[in-house]
C-alpha atoms as an extended CHARMM CRD file, in Angstrom:
* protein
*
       273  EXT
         1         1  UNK       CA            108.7200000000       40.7760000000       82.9470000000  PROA      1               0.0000000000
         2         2  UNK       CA            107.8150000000       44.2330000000       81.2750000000  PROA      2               0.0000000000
         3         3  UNK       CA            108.1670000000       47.0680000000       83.6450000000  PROA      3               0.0000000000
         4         4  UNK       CA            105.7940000000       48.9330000000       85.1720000000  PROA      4               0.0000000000
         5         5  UNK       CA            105.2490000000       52.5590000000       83.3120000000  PROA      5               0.0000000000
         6         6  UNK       CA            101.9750000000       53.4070000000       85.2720000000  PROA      6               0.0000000000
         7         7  UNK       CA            102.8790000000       57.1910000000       86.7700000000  PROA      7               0.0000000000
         8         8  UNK       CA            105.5110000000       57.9810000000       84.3820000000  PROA      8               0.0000000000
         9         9  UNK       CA            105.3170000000       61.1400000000       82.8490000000  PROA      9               0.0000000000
        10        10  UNK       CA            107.8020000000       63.7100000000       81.9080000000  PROA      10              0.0000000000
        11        11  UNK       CA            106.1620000000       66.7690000000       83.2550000000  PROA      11              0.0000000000
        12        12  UNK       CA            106.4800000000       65.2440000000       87.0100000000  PROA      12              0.0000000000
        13        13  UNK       CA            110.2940000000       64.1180000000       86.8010000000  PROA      13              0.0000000000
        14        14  UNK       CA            110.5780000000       63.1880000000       91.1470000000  PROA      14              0.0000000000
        15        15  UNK       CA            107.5730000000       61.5250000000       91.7520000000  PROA      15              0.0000000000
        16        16  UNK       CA            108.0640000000       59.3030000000       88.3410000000  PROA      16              0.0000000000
        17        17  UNK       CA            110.9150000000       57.8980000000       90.3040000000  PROA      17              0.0000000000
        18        18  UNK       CA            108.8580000000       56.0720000000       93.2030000000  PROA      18              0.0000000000
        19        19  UNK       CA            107.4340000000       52.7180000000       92.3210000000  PROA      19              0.0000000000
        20        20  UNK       CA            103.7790000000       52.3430000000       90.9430000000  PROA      20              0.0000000000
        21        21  UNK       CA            103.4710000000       49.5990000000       93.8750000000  PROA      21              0.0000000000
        22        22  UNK       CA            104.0090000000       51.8880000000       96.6150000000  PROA      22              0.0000000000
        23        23  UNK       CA            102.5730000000       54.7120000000       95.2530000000  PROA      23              0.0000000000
        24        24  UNK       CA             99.5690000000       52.5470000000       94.9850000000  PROA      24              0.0000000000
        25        25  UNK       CA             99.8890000000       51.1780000000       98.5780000000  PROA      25              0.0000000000
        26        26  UNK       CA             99.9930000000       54.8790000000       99.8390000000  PROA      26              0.0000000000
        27        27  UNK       CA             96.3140000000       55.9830000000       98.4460000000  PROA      27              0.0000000000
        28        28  UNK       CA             94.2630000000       58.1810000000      100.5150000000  PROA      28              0.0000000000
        29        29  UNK       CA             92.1800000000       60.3490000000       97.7930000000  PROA      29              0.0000000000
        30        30  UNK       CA             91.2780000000       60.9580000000       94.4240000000  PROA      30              0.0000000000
        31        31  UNK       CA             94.7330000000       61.9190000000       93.2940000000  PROA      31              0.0000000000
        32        32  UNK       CA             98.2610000000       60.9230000000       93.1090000000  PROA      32              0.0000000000
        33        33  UNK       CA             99.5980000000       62.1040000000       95.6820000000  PROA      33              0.0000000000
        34        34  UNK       CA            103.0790000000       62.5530000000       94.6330000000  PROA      34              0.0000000000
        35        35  UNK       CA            102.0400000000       64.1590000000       91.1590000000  PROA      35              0.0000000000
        36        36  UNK       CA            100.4020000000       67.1390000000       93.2700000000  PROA      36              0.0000000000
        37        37  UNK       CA            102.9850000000       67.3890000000       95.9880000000  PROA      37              0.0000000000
        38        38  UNK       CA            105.5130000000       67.8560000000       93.1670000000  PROA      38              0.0000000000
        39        39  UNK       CA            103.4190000000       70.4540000000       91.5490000000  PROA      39              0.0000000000
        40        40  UNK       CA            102.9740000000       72.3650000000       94.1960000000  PROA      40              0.0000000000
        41        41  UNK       CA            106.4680000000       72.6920000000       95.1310000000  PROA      41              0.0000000000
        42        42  UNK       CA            107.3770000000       73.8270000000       92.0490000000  PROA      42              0.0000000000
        43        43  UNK       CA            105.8500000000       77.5460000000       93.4640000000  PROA      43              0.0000000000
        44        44  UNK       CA            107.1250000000       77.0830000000       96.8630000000  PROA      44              0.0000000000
        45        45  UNK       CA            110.3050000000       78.0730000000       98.7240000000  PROA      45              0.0000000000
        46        46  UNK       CA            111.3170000000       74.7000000000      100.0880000000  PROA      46              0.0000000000
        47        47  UNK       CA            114.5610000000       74.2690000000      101.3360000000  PROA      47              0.0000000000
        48        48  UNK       CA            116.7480000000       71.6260000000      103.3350000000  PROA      48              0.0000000000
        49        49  UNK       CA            115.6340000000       71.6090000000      106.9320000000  PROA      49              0.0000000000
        50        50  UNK       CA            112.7180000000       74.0470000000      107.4000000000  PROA      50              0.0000000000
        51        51  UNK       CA            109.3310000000       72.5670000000      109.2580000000  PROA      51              0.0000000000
        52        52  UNK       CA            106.5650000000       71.6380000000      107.4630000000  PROA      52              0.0000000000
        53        53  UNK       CA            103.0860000000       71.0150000000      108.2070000000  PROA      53              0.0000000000
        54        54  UNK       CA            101.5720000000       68.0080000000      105.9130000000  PROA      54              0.0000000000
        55        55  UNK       CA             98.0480000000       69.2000000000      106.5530000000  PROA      55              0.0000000000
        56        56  UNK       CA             95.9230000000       66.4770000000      106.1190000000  PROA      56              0.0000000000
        57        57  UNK       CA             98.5390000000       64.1640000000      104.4440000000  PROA      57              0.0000000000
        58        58  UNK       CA             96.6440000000       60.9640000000      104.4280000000  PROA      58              0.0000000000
        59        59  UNK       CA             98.7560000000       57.9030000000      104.5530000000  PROA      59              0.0000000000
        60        60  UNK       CA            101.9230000000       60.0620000000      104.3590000000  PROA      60              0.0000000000
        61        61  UNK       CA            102.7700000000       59.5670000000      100.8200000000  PROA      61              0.0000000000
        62        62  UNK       CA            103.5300000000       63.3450000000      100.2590000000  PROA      62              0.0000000000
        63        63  UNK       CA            105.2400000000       63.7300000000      103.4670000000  PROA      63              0.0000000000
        64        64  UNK       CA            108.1730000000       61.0720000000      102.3230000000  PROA      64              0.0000000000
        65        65  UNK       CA            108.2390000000       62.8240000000       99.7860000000  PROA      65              0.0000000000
        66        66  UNK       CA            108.4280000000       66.0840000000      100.7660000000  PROA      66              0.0000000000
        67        67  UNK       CA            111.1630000000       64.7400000000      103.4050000000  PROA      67              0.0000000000
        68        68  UNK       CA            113.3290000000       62.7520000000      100.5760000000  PROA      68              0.0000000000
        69        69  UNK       CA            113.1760000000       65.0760000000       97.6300000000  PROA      69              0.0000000000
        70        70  UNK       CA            113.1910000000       68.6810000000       99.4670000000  PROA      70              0.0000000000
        71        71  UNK       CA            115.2280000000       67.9920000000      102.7060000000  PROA      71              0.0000000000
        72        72  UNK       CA            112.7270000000       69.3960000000      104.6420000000  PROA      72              0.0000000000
        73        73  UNK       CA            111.6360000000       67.8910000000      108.2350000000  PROA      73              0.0000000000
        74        74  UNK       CA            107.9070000000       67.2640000000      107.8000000000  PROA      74              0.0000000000
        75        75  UNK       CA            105.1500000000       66.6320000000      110.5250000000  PROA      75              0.0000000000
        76        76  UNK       CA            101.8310000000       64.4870000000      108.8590000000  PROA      76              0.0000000000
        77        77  UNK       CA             98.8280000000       65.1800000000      110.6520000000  PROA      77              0.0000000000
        78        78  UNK       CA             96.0140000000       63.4430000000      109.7200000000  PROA      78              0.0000000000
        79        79  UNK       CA             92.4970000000       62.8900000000      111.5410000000  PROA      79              0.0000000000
        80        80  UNK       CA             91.4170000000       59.9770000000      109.4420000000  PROA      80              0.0000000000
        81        81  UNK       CA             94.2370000000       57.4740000000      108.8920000000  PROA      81              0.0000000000
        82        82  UNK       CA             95.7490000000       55.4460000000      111.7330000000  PROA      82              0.0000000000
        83        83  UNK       CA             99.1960000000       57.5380000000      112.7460000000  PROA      83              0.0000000000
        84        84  UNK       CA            100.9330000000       53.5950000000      113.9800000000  PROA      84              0.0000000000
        85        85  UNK       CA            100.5470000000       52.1980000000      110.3910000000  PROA      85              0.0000000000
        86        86  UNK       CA            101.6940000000       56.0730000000      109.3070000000  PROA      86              0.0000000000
        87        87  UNK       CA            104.7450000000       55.3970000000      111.4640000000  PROA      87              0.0000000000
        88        88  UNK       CA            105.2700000000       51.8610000000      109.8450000000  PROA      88              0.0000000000
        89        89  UNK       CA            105.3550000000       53.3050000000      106.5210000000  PROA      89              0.0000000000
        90        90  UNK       CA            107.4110000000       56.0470000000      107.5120000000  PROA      90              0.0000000000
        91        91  UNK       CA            109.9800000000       53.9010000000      108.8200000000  PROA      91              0.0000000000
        92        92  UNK       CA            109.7140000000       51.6870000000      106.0340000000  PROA      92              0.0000000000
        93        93  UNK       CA            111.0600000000       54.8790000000      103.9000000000  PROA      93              0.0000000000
        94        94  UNK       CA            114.0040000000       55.3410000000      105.9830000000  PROA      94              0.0000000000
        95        95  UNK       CA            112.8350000000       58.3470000000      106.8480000000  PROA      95              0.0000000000
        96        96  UNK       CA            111.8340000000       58.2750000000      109.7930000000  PROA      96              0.0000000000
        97        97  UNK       CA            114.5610000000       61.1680000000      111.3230000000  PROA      97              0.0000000000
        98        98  UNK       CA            112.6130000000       63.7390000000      108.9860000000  PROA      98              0.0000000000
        99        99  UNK       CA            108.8260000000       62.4280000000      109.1290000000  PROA      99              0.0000000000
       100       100  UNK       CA            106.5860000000       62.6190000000      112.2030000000  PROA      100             0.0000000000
       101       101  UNK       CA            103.0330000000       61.2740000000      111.9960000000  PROA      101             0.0000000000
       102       102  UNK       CA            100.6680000000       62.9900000000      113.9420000000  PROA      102             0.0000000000
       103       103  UNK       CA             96.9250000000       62.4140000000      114.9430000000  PROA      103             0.0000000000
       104       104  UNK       CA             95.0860000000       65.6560000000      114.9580000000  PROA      104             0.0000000000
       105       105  UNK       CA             91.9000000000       67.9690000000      113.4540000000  PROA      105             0.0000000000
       106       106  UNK       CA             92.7110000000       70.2270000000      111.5230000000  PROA      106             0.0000000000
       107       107  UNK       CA             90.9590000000       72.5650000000      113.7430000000  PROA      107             0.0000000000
       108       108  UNK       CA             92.2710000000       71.4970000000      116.2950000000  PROA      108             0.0000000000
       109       109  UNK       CA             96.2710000000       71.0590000000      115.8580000000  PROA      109             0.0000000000
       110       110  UNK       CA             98.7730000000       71.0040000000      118.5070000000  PROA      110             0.0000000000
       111       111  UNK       CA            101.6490000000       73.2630000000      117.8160000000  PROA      111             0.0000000000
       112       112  UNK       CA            102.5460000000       76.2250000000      119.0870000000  PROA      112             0.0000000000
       113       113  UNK       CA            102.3800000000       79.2570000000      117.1620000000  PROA      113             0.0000000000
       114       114  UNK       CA            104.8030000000       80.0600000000      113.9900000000  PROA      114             0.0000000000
       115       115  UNK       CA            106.2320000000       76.7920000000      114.5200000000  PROA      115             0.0000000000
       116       116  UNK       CA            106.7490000000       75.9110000000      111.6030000000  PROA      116             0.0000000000
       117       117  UNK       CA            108.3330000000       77.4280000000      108.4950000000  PROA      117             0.0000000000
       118       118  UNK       CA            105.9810000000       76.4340000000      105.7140000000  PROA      118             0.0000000000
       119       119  UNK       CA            102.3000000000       74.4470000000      105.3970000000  PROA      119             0.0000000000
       120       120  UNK       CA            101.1850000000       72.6430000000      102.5330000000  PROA      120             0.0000000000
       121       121  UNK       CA             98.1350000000       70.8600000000      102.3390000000  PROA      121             0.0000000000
       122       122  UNK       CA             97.6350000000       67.8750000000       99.6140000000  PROA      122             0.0000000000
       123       123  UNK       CA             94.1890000000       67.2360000000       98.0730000000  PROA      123             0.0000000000
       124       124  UNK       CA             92.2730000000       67.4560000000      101.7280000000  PROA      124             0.0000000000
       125       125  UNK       CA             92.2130000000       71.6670000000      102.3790000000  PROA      125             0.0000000000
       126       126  UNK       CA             88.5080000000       71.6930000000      101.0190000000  PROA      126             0.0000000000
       127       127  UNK       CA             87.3970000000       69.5620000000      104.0420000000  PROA      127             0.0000000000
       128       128  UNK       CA             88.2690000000       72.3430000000      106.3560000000  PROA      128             0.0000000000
       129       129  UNK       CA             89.2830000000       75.0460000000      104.7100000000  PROA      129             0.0000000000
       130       130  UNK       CA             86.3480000000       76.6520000000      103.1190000000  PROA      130             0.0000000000
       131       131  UNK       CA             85.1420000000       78.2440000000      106.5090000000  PROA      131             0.0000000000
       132       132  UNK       CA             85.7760000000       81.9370000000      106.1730000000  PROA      132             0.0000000000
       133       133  UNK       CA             87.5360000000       81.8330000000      109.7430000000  PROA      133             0.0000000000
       134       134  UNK       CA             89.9110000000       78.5860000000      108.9390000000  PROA      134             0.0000000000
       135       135  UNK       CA             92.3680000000       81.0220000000      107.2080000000  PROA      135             0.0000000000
       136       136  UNK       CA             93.0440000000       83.2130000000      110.4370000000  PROA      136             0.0000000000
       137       137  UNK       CA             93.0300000000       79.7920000000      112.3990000000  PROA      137             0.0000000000
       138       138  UNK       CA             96.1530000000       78.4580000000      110.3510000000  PROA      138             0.0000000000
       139       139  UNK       CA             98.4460000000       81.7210000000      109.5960000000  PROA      139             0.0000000000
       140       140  UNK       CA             99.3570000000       81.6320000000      113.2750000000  PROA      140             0.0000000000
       141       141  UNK       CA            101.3720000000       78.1140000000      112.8560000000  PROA      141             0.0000000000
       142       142  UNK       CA            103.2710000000       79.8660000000      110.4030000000  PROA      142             0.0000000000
       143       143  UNK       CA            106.1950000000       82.4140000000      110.7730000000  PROA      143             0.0000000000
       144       144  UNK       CA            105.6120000000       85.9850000000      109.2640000000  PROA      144             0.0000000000
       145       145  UNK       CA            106.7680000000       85.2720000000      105.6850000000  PROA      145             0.0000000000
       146       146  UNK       CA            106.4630000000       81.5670000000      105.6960000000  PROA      146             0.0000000000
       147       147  UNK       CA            104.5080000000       80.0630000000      102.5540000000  PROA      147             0.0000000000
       148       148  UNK       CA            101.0260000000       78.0990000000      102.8110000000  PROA      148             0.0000000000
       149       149  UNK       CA            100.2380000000       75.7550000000       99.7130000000  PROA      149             0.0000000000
       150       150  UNK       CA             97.3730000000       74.2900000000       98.6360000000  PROA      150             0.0000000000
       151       151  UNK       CA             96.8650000000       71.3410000000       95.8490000000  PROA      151             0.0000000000
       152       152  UNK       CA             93.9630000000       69.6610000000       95.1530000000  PROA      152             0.0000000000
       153       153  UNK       CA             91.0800000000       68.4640000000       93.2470000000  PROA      153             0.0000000000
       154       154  UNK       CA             88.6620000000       71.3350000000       92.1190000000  PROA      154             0.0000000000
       155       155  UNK       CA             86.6630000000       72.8100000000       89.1780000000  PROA      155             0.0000000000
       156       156  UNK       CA             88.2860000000       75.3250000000       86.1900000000  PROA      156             0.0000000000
       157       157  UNK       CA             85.6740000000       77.7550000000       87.0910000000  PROA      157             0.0000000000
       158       158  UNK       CA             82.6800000000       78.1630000000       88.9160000000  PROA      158             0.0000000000
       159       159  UNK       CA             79.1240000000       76.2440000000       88.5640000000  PROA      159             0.0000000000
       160       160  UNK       CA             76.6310000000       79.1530000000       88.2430000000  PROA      160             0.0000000000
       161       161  UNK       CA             73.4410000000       77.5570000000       88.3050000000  PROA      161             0.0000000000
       162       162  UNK       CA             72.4170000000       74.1270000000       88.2830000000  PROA      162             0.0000000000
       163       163  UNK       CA             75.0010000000       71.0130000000       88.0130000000  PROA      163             0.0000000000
       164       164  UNK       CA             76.0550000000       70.5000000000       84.3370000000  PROA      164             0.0000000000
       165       165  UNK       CA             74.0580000000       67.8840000000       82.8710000000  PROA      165             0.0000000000
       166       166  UNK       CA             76.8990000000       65.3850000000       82.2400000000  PROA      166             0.0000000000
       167       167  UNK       CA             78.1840000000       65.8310000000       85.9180000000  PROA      167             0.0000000000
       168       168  UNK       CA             75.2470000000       65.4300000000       87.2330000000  PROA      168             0.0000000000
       169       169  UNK       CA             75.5580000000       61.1870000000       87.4300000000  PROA      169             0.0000000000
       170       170  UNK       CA             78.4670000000       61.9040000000       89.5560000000  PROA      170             0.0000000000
       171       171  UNK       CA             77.9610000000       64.9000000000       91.7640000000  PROA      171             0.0000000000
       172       172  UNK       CA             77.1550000000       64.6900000000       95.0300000000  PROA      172             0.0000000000
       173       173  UNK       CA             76.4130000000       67.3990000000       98.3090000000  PROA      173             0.0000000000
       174       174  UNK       CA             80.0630000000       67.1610000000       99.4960000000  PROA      174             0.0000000000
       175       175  UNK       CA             81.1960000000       68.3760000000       95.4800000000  PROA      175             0.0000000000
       176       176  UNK       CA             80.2020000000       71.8660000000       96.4000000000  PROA      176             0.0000000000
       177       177  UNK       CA             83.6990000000       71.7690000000       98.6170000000  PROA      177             0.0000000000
       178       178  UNK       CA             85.1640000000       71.8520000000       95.2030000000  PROA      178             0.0000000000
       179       179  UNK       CA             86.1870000000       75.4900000000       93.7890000000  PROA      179             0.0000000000
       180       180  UNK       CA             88.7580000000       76.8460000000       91.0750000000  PROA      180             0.0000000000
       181       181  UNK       CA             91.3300000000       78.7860000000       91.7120000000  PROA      181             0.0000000000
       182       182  UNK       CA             89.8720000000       82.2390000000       91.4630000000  PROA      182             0.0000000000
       183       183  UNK       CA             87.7610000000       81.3470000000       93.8880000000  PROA      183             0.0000000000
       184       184  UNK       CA             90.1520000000       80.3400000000       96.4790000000  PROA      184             0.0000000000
       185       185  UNK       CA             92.2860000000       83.5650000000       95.1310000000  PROA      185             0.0000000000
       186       186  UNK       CA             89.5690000000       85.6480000000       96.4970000000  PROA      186             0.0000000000
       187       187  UNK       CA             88.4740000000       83.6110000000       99.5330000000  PROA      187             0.0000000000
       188       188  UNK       CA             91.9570000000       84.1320000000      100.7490000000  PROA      188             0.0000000000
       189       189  UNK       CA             92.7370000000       87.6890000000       99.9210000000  PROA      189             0.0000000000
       190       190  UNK       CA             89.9530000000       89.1000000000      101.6220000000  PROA      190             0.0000000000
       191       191  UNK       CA             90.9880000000       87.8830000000      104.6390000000  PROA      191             0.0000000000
       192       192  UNK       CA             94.1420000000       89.9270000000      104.7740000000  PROA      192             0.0000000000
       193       193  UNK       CA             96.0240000000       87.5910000000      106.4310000000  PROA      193             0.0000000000
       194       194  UNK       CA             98.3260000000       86.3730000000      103.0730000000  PROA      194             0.0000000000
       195       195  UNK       CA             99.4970000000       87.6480000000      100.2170000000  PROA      195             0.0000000000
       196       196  UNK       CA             99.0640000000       85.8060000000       96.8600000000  PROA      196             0.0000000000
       197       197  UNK       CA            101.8510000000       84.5910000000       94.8050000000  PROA      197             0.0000000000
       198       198  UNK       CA            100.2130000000       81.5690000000       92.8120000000  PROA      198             0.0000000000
       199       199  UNK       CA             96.8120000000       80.8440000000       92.0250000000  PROA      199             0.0000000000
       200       200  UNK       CA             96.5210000000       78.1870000000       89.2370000000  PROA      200             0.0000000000
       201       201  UNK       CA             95.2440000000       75.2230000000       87.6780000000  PROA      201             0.0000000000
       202       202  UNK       CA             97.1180000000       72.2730000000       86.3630000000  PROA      202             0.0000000000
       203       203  UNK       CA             97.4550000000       72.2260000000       82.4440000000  PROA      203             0.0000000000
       204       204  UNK       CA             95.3000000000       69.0830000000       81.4830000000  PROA      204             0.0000000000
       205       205  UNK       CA             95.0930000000       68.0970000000       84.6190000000  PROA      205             0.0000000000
       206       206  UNK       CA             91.5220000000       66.2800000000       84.3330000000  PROA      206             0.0000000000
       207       207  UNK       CA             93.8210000000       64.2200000000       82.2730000000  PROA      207             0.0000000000
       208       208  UNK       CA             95.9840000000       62.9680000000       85.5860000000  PROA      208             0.0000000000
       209       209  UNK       CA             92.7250000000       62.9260000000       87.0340000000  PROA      209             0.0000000000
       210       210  UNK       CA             91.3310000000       60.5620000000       84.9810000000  PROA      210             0.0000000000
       211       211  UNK       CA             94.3780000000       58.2690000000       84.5690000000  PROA      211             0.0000000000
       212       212  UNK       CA             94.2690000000       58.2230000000       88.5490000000  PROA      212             0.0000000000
       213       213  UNK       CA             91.3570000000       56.5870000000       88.5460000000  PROA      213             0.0000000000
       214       214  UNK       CA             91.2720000000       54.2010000000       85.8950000000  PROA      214             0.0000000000
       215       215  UNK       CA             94.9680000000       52.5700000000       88.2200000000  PROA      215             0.0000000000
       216       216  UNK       CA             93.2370000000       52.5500000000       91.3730000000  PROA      216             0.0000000000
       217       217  UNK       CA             89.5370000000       52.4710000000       90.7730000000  PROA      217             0.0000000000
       218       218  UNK       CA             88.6090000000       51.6540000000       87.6000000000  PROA      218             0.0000000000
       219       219  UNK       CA             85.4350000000       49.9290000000       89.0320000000  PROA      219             0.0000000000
       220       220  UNK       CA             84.2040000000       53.9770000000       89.6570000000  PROA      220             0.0000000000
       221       221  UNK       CA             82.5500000000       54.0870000000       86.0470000000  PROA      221             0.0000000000
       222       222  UNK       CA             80.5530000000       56.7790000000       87.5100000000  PROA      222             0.0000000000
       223       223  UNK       CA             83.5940000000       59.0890000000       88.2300000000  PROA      223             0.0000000000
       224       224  UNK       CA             85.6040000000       57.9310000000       84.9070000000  PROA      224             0.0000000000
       225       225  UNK       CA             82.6410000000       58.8300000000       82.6970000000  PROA      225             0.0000000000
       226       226  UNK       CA             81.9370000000       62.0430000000       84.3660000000  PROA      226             0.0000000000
       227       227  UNK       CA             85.7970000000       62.9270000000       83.6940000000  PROA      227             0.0000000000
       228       228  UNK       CA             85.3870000000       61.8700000000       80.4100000000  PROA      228             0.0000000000
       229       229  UNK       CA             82.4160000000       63.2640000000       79.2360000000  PROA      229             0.0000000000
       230       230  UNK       CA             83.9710000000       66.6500000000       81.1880000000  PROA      230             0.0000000000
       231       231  UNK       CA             87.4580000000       66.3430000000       79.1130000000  PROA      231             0.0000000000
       232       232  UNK       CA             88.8260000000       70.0020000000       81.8480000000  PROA      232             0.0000000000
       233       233  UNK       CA             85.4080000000       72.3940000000       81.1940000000  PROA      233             0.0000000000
       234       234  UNK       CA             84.9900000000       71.6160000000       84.7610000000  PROA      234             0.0000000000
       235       235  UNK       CA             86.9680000000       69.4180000000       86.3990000000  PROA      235             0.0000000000
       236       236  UNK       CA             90.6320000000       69.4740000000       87.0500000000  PROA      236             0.0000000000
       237       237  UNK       CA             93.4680000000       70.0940000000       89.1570000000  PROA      237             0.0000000000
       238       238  UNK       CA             94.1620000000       74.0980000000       91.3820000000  PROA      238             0.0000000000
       239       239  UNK       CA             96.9090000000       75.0580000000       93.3800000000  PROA      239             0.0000000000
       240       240  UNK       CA             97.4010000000       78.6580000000       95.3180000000  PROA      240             0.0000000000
       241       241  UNK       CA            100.4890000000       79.8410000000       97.6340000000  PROA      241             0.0000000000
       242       242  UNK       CA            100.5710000000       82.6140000000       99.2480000000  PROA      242             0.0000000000
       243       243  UNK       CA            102.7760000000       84.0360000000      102.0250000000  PROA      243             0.0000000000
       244       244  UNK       CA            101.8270000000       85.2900000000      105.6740000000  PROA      244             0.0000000000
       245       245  UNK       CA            101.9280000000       88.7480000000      106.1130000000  PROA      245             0.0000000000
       246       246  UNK       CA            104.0350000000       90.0480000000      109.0010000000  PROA      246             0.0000000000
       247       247  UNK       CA            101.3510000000       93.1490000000      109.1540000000  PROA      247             0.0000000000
       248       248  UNK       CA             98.7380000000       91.0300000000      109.4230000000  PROA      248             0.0000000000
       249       249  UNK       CA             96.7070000000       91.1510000000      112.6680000000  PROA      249             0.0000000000
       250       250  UNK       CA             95.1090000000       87.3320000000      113.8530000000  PROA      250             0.0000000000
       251       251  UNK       CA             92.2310000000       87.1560000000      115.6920000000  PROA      251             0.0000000000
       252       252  UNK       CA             92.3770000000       85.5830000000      119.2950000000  PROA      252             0.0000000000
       253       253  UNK       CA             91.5820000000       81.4060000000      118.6460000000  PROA      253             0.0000000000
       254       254  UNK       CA             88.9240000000       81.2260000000      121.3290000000  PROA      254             0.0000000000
       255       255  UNK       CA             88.6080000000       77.7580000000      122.9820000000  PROA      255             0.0000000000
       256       256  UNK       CA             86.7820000000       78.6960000000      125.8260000000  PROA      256             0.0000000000
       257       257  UNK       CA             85.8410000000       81.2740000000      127.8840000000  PROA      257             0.0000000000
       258       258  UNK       CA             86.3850000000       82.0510000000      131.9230000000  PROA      258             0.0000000000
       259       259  UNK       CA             83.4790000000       81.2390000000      134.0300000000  PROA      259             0.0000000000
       260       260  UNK       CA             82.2390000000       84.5270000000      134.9190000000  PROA      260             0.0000000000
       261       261  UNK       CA             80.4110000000       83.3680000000      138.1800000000  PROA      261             0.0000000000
       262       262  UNK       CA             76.8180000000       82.5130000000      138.3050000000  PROA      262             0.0000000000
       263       263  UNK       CA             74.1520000000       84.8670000000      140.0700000000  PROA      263             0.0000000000
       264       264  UNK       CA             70.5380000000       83.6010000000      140.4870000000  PROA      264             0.0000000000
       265       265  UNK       CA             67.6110000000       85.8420000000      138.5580000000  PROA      265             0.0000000000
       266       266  UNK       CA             64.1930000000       85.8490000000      138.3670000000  PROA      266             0.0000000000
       267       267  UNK       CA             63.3840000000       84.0290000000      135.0250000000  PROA      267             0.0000000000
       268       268  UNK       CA             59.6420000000       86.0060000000      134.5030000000  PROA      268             0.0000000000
       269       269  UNK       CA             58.7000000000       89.3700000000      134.7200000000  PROA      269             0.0000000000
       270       270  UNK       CA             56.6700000000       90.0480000000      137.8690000000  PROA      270             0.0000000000
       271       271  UNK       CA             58.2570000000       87.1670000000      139.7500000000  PROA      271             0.0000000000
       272       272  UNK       CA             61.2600000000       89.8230000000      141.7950000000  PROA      272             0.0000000000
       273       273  UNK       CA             58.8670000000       89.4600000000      144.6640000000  PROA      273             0.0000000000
């Protein structure tokens, strides 16, 4: 029986190691997983026992990984995907002394602050993190110093002006999530809160993209052709890391505010008597 080459490539050495099968079974986007996670690390700091938040990690692919290939002890918090069957596949890893599934928003996330020593965030931070006030919301989880990563789908540079004619089959409302990298460079910076230490895209990576699909949806025609009538003008691959800044003031997280006691008032003018 021949083998199974699907996923191999030389550039991504660790994750060409894990079988097509469960790489397959572990789908939760419109990437691999594994490819991006290993990108990504290549700009981080990531060493052997540090906690890490797997922001929006899906079906935990990229947290096993993380877990096996780093050392790291990894928490996967996920809104979407069922934590129990997380914890089944976890387990199923042998990993499951390193990996803890969690159910949570990502606005919502229950840790306590700098808890952890990095965050990454695989192909899911454009849900959520394109609010000019997410940024602030997240540092605080992080030590002063700590790294937060970022790897996703996104665009080489900007649409200015109407949807390119050949994407135009394929693009839909929730596509204006999608940004390069220059964009998120500058979405970030402003804030203060980090400073910037990568801010990429991934050489051919509408290449990956499209060889993603084809394995695991090749019934999307609509998505294949727009990649391939793209060929990385638009579409592709962006990562950015960036470091909290010990400096850096938050702003309070409000979740609610005191009652302040209620006092009866005339609702009309002319109506005190």
């Amino acid at each position: 029986m021949p083998s199974d080459d699907r996923f191999d490539c030389e550039r991504f050495p660790r994750s060409s190691r894990y079988n097509p099968e469960w790489v397959v079974a572990g789908v939760s986007g419109g990437a691999n997983a594994l490819r991006l996670t290993e990108w990504l690390a290549g700009a981080m700091e990531l060493r052997p026992g540090m906690r890490v938040l797997d922001l929006g990690c899906g079906r935990a692919s990229s947290s096993v990984f993380l877990h096996r290939e780093f050392g790291v002890q990894v928490w996967a918090a996920d809104l979407w995907f069922d934590v129990s069957e997380n914890l089944r596949r976890i387990r199923d890893a042998g990993v499951e002394d390193g990996v803890f599934p969690i159910h949570a928003d990502a606005r919502s996330l229950p840790f306590g602050a700098e808890f952890f020593d990095a965050v990454v965030s695989i192909d899911s931070f454009f849900y959520y993190g394109t609010d000019d006030l997410y940024l602030n919301y997240l540092a605080r989880f992080v030590k002063p110093g700590g790294p937060v990563g970022i790897a996703a789908a996104g665009l080489m540079r900007e649409i200015e002006g109407p949807v390119p004619e050949h994407l135009r089959e394929w693009w839909t409302q929730d596509c204006w999530m999608l940004h390069s990298a220059a964009w998120w460079r500058r979405h970030w910076e402003r804030t203060g809160v980090v400073d910037i230490e990568t801010a990429d895209s991934m050489p051919d990576g509408w290449r990956s993209w499209l060889e993603w699909h084809r394995s695991i949806a090749p019934d999307n025609e609509v998505e294949i052709r727009a990649i391939e009538a793209d060929r990385g003008d638009y579409l592709g691959y962006v990562r950015l890391v960036a470091r909290r800044r010990g400096d850096a003031t938050l702003a309070d997280h409000i979740v609610s505010l005191p009652p302040q006691g209620y006092e009866s008032k005339p609702l009309l003018r002319g109506a005190e008597a």
